[in-house]
C-alpha positions as CSV (number, residue, x, y, z in Angstrom):
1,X,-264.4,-123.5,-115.8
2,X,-262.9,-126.8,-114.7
3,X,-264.4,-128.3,-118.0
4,X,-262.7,-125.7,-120.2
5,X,-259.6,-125.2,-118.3
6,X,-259.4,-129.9,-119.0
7,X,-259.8,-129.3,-122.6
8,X,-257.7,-127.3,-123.2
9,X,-255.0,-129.2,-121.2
10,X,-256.2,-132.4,-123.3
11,X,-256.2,-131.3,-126.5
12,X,-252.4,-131.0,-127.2
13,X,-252.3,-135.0,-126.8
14,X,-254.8,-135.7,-129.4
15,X,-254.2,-135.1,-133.2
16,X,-255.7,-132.0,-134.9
17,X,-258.8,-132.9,-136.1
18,X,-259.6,-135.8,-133.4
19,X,-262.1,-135.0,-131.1
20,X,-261.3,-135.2,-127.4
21,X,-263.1,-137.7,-125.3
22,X,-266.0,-136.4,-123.2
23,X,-265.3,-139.1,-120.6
24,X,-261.4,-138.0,-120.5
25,X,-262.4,-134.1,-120.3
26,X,-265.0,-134.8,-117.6
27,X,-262.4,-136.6,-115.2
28,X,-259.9,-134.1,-115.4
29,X,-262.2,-131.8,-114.8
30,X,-263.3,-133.8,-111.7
31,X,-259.6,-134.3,-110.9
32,X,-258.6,-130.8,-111.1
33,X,-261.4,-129.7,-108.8
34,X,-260.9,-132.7,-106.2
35,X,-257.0,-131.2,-106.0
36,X,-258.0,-127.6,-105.9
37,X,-260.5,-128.8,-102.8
38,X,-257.9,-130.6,-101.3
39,X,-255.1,-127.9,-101.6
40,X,-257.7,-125.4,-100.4
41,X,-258.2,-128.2,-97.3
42,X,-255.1,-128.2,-96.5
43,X,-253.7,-124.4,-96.9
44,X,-255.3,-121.5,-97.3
45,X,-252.2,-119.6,-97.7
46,X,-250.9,-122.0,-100.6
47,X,-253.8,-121.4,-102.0
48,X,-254.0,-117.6,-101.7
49,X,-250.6,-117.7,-103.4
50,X,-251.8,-119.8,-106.1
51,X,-254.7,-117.5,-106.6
52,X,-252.1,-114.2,-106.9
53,X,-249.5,-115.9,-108.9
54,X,-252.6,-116.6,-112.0
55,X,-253.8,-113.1,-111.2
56,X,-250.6,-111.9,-112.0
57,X,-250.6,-114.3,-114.7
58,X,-253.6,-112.9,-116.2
59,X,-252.2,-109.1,-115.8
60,X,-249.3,-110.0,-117.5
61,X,-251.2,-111.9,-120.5
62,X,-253.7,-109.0,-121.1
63,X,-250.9,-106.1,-120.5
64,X,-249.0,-108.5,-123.7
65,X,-251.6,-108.5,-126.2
66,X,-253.0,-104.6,-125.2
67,X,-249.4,-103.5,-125.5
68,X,-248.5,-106.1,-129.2
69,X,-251.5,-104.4,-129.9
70,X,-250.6,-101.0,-129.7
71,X,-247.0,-101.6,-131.3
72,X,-249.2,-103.4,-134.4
73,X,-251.7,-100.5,-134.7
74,X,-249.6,-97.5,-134.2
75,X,-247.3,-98.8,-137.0
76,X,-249.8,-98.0,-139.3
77,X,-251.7,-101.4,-139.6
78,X,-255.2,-100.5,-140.3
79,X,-256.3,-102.1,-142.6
80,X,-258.8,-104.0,-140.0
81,X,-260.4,-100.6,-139.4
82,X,-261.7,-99.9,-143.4
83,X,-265.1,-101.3,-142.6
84,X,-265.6,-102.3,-139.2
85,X,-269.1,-103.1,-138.9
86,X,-269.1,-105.4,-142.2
87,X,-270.7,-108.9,-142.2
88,X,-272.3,-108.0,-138.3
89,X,-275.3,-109.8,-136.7
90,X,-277.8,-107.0,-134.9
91,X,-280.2,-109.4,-133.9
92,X,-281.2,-109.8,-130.2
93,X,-279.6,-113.0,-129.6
94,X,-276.9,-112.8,-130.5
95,X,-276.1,-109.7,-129.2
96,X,-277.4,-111.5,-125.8
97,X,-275.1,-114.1,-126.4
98,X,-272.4,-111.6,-126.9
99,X,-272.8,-110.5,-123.5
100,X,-273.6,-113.3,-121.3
101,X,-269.8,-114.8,-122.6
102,X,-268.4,-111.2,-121.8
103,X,-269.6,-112.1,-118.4
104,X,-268.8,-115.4,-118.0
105,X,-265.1,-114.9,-119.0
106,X,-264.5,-112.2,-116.6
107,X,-266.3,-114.1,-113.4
108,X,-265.2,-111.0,-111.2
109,X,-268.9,-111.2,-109.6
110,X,-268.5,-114.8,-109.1
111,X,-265.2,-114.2,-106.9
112,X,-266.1,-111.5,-105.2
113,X,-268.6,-113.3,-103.3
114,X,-266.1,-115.2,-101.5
115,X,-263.9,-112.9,-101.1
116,X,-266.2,-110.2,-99.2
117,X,-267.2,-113.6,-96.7
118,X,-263.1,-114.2,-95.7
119,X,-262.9,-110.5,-95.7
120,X,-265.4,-110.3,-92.9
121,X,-263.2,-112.7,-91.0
122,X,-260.1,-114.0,-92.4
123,X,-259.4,-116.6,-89.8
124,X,-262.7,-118.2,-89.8
């Protein structure tokens, strides 16, 4: 996550069509998660906050596009809707693929792991 979130953070300062430097994604990336260990080090609450504020962050961002969405489709845009299943790939992999990225952008099973261990004891 660290290496996404550093590419995306680089890639405004580089022309379009330059490739970003793997050394300059890598120690952001390293930078980001030495400053997220040290904020962590230093206070859970702060970073309990920080952790709500991009939840709501997230909320907000999803509740946007559902709700843009909506507004675009029930406007009578659908046109994307003629022939939905043109120009799809059925075959194992992919569909595998599909799904392991599904997962891997929602990471819910990844944090509740840590959560359930603080839950247990909170000031431990």
């Amino acid at each position: 996550m660290a290496l996404t979130f550093s590419k995306y953070v680089i890639s405004p300062f580089f022309p379009m069509g330059c490739e970003v430097p793997d050394a300059a994604i890598r120690l952001v990336a390293g930078g980001t998660i030495i400053f997220l260990t040290w904020l962590n080090c230093y206070s859970v609450r702060v970073t309990t906050r920080l952790q709500n504020a991009y939840l709501v962050a997230k909320v907000g961002g999803l509740l946007t596009v559902i709700l843009a969405g909506s507004v675009y489709l029930f406007s009578g845009n659908y046109e994307n809707f003629s022939n939905p299943w043109e120009n799809t790939q059925t075959d194992p992999g992919s569909i595998a693929v599909s799904f392991y990225s599904g997962i891997f952008s929602y990471a819910g099973w990844n944090y509740l792991n840590f959560m359930t261990e603080e839950l247990k004891d909170p000031y431990k």
